[in-house]
C-alpha positions in Angstrom: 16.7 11.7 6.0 17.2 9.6 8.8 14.1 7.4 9.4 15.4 6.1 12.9 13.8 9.1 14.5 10.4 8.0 13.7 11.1 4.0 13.5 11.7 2.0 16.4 14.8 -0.6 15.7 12.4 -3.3 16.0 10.7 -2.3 12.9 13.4 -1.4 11.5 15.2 -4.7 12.1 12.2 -6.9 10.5 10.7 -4.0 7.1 12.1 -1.8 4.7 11.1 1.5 4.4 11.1 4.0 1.4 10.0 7.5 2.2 8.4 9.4 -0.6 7.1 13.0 -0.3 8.1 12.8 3.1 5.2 10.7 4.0 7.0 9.4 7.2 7.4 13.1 8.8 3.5 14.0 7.5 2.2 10.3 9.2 4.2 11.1 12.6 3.4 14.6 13.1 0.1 15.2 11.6 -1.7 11.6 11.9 -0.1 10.2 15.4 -2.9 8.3 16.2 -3.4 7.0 12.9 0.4 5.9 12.6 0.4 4.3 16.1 -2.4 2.0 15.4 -0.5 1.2 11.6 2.5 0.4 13.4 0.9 -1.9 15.9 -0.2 -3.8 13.3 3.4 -3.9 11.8 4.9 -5.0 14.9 1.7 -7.7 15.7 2.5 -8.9 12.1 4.2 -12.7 12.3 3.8 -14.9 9.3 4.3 -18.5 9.3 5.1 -21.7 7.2 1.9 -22.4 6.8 1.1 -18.8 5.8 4.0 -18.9 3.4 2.6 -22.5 1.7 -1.4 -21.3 1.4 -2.3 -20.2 -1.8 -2.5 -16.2 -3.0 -4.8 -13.6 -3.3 -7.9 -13.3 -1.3 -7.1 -17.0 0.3 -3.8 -16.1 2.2 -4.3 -15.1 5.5 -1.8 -12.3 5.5 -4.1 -9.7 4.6 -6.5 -10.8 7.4 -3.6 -10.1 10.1 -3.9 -7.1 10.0 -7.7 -7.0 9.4 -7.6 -8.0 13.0 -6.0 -5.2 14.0 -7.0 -2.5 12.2 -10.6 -3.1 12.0 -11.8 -2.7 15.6 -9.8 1.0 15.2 -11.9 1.9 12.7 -9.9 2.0 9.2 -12.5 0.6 6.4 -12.3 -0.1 2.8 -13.4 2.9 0.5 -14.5 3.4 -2.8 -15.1 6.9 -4.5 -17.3 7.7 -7.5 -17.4 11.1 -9.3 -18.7 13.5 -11.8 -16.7 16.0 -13.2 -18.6 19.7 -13.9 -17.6 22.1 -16.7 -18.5 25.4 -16.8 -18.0 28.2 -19.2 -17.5 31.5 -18.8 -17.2 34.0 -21.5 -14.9 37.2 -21.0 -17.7 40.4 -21.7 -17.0 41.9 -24.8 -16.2 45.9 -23.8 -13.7 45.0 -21.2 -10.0 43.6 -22.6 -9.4 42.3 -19.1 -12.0 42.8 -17.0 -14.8 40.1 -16.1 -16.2 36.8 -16.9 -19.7 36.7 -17.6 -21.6 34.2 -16.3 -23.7 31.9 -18.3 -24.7 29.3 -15.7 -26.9 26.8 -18.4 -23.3 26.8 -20.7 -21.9 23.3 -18.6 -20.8 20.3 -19.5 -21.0 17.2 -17.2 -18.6 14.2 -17.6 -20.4 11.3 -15.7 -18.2 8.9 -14.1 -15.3 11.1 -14.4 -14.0 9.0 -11.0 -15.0 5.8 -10.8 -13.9 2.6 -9.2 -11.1 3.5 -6.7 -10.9 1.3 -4.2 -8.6 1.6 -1.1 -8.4 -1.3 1.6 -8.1 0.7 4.8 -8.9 4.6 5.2 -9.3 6.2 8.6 -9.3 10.4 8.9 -6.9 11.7 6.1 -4.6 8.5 6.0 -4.9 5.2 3.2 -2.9 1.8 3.9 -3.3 -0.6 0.9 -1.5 -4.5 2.0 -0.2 -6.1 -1.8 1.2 -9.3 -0.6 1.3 -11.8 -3.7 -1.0 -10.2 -7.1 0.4 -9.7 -10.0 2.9 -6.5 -10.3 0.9 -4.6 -12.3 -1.8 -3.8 -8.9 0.6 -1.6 -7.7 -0.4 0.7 -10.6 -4.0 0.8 -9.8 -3.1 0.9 -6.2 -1.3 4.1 -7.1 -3.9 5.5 -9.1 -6.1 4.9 -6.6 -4.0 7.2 -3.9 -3.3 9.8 -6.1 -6.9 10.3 -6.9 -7.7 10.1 -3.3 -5.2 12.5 -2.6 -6.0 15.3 -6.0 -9.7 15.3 -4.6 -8.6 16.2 -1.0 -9.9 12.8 0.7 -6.1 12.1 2.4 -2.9 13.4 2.9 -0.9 10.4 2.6 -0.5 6.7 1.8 1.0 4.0 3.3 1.8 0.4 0.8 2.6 -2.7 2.6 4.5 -5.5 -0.1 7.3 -8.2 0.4 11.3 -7.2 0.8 13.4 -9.2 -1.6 14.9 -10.9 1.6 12.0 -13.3 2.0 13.4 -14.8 -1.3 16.1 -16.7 0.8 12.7 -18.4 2.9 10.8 -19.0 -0.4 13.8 -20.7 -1.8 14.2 -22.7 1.4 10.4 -23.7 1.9 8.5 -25.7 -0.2 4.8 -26.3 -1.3 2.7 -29.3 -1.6 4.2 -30.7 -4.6 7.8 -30.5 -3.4 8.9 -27.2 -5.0 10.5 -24.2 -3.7 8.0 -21.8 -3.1 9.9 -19.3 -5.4 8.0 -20.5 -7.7 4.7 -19.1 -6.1 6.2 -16.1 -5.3 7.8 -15.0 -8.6 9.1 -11.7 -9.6 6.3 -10.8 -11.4 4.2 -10.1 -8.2 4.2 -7.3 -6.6 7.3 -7.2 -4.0 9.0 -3.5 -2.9 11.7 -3.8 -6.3 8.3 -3.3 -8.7 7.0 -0.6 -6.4 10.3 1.1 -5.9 11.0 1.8 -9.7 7.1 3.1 -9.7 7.7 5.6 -7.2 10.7 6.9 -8.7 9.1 7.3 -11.5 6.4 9.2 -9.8 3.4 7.2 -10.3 1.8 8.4 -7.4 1.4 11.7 -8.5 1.4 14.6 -5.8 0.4 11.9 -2.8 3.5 11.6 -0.1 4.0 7.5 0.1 5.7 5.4 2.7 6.3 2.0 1.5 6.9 -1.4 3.5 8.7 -4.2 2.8 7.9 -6.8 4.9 11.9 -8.8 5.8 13.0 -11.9 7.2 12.0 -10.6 10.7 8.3 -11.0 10.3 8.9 -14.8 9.5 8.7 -17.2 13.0 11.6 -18.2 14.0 11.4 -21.4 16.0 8.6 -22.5 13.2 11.2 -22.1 10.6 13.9 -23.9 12.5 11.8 -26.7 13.1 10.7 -27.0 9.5 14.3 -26.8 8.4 15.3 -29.3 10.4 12.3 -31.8 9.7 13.5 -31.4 6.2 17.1 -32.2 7.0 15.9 -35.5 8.9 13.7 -36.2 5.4 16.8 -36.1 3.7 
């Protein structure tokens, strides 16, 4: 497929993009306003040194960047809870294949058959989930999540932001607090596109279409890392 028909090369010069289920034709043709607001935030996206050096998790203000953007257009965090509802229906005894009787006490209820899935941003039919630096094993629940999301009819498709490999080059150049590399920090046991790739292939997310992200080298400021560069090279 060639994604350049529905990327501009400014994206495409600064992310990585894997196309599962054709979730990049779905997201352009039948959600256009819902992928024009997700690729303003990818374009508005710029992460600096600073960004880079504060800690994980909840505390890095990646995640709020595009808080900011997506917010005021109305995508919001969801979370689903379900029963699931068993009924029984005999077959009626003097008809070999005629019809089901219905016996509307014989049920079964399984409480809290759904429970628990949470996605960070849902607007009409669409989900966007941002895994910047968690632990690897997120992208399973984040997968999980969609899938469900997507079985019960509540979207069509899902869109997972994560780190390219390229930013390794940056984390090997910048360092923390202590004096080490950031590599350290960003290790490959966190979730980056290589340990959601070889999910997807393996079809983790069920039936749902995915698009994933990778955010590159691009997305990093420039001038800020030049001048940190060099202030290191005077240090030294």
């Amino acid at each position: 497929m060639d994604i350049t028909k529905y990327l501009d090369e400014k994206l495409l010069n600064r992310y990585e993009f894997l196309n599962y289920g054709h979730a990049l034709e779905i997201l352009s043709e039948s959600f256009p306003e819902e992928w024009g607001e997700l690729q303003e935030a990818l374009h508005k996206l710029y992460i600096t040194i600073e960004d880079l050096q504060t800690a994980g998790g909840n505390e890095s203000p990646i995640p709020k960047k595009f808080d900011d953007v997506l917010y005021p257009y109305g995508w919001r965090e969801i979370r689903i809870t379900g029963d699931l509802l068993i009924k029984k229906y005999p077959r009626l005894a003097n008809k070999k294949r005629g019809h089901f009787e219905d016996l509307p006490d014989d049920e079964i209820t399984i409480a809290g058959y759904i429970d628990g899935h949470n996605i960070d941003f849902v607007k009409g039919k669409v989900a966007f989930d941002l895994e910047w630096n968690s632990k690897d094993q997120t992208f399973d629940r984040d997968l999980l999540a969609m899938r469900t999301y997507f079985d019960c009819g509540l979207i069509d498709v899902g869109v997972i932001v994560t780190r390219s490999q390229e930013l390794n080059d940056i984390f090997r150049q910048v360092t923390d607090s202590s004096g080490s590399p950031l590599m350290r920090k960003y290790g490959s046991s966190t979730t980056w596109l290589g340990k959601l790739k070889y999910r997807l292939d393996s079809r983790r997310n069920g039936g749902c279409p995915i698009l994933a992200v990778g955010i590159g080298k691009g997305c990093v400021e420039n001038e800020r890392l030049t001048a940190y560069n060099k202030k290191l090279s005077e240090l030294h």
